[in-house]
C-alpha positions as CSV (number, residue, x, y, z in Angstrom):
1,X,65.3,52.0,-128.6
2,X,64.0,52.0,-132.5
3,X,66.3,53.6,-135.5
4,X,64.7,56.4,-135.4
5,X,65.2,57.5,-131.4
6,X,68.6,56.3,-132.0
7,X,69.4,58.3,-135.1
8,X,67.8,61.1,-132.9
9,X,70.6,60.7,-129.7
10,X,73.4,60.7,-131.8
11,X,72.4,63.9,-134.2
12,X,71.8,65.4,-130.5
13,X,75.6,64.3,-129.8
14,X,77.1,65.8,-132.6
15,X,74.9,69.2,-132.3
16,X,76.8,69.2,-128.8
17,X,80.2,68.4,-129.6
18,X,79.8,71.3,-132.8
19,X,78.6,74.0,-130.4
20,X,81.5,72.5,-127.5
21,X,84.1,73.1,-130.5
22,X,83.1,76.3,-131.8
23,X,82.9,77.7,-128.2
24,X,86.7,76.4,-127.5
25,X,87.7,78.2,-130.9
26,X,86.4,81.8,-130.2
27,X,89.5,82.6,-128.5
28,X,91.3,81.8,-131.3
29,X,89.9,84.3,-133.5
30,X,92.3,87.0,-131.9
31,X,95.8,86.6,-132.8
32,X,98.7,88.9,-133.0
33,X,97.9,90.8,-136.1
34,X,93.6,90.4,-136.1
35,X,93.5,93.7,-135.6
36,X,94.4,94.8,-138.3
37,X,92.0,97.2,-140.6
38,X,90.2,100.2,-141.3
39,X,87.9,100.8,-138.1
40,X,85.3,103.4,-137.7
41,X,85.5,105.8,-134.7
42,X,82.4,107.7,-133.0
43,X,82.5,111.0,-131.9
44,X,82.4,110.7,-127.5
45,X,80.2,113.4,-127.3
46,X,77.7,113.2,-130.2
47,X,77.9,110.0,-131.5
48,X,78.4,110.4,-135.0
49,X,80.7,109.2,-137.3
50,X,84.1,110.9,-136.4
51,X,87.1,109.2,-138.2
52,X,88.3,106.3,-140.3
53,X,91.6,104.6,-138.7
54,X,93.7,102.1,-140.3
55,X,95.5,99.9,-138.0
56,X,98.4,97.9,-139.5
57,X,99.8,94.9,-137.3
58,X,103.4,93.6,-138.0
59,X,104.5,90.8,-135.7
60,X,101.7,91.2,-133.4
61,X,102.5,95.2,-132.9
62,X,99.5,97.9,-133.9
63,X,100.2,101.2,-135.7
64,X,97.3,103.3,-137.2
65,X,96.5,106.3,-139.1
66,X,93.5,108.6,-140.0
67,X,92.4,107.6,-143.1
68,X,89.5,109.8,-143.5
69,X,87.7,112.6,-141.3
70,X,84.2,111.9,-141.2
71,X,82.9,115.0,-139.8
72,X,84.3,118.6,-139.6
73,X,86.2,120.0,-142.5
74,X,88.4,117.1,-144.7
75,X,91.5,119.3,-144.0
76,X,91.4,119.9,-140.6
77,X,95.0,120.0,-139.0
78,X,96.7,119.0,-135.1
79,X,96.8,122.7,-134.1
80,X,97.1,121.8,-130.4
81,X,99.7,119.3,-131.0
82,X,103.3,119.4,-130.4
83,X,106.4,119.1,-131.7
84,X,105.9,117.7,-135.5
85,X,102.1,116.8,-135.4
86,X,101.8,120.7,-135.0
87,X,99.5,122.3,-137.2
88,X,100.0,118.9,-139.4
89,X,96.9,117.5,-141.6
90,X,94.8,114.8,-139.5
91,X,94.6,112.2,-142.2
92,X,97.2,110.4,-142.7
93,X,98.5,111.2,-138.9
94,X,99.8,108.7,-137.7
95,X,97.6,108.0,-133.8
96,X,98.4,104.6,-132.4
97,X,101.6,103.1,-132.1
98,X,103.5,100.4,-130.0
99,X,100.6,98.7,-128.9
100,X,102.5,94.8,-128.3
101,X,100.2,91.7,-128.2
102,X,100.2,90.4,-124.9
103,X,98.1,87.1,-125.5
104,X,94.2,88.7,-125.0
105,X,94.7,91.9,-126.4
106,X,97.0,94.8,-127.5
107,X,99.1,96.9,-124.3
108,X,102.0,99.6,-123.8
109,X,101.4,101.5,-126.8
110,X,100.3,104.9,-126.8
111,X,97.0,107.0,-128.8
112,X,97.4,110.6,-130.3
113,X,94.0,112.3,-129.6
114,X,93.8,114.8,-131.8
115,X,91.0,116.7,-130.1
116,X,93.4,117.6,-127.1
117,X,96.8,116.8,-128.9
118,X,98.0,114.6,-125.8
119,X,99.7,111.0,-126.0
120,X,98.1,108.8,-123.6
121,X,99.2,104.9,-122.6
122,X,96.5,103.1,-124.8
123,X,94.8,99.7,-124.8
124,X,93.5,97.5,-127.7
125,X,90.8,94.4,-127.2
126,X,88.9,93.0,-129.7
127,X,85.6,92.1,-129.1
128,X,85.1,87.9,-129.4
129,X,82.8,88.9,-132.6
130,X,86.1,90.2,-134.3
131,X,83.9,93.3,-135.2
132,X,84.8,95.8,-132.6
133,X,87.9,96.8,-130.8
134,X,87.5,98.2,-127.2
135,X,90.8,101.1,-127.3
136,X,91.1,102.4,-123.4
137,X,93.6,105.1,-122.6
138,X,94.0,107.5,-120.0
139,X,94.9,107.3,-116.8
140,X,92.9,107.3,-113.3
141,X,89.5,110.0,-113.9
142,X,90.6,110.6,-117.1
143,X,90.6,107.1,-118.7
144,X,88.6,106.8,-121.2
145,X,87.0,103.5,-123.4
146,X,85.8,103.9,-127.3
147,X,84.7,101.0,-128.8
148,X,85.3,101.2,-132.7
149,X,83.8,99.0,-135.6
150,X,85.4,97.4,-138.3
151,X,84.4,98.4,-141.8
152,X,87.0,96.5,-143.7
């Protein structure tokens, strides 16, 4: 084997053992409190921009809040929900809460949708690519699964 085949092998090596390494650290990139930040939220039916949702983590539990309304009026208010959401202002609502890190992703917390004004059983995974979070709630026919994008 001359220098140079030799020199070749082991840059091969090390290309391996990099890409071996960074493909047993992905899982690491989600934590407890990685989802935390603002997030952008599509409307289900037409696609467009919707909302802007901060999601604060605090010992590996999620709370979030409208931050802004990206379509429909800036003032809009929770007329169909209940109790003392009713007839509130959407931003600064507060949607998600006790959603507990349960090693992969975020369960047994619970989503405001303000469209409908019911409280559903959510779930929070975050996409290996730390970009997106996958938020299913529902039940049964009714579940439904919104992927949103970070933007901060």
């Amino acid at each position: 084997m001359t220098f140079l085949n030799s020199v070749k092998a082991a840059s091969g090596a090390a290309d391996v053992l990099l890409t071996a390494s960074a493909l047993f650290a992905l899982p690491a990139l989600a934590g407890p409190d990685s989802a935390a930040g603002k997030w952008r939220i599509y409307h289900p039916q037409s696609g467009q921009p919707h909302m802007i949702v901060e999601i604060e983590a605090e010992d590996g539990v999620l709370e979030g809040h409208i931050v802004e309304l990206e379509d429909g009026p800036k003032d809009a208010v929770c007329w169909r929900c209940a109790g003392e959401n009713h007839n509130k202002p959407l931003a600064g609502m507060k949607i998600v809460w006790d959603a507990k890190w349960d090693g992969s992703g975020w369960s047994g917390g619970y989503l405001l949708r303000p469209a409908t004004g019911m409280v559903s059983p959510a779930r929070f995974d975050l996409e290996s690519d730390n970009k997106a979070l996958k938020m299913t709630t529902g039940r049964g026919p009714l579940r439904v699964t919104q992927r949103w994008e970070r933007i901060e």
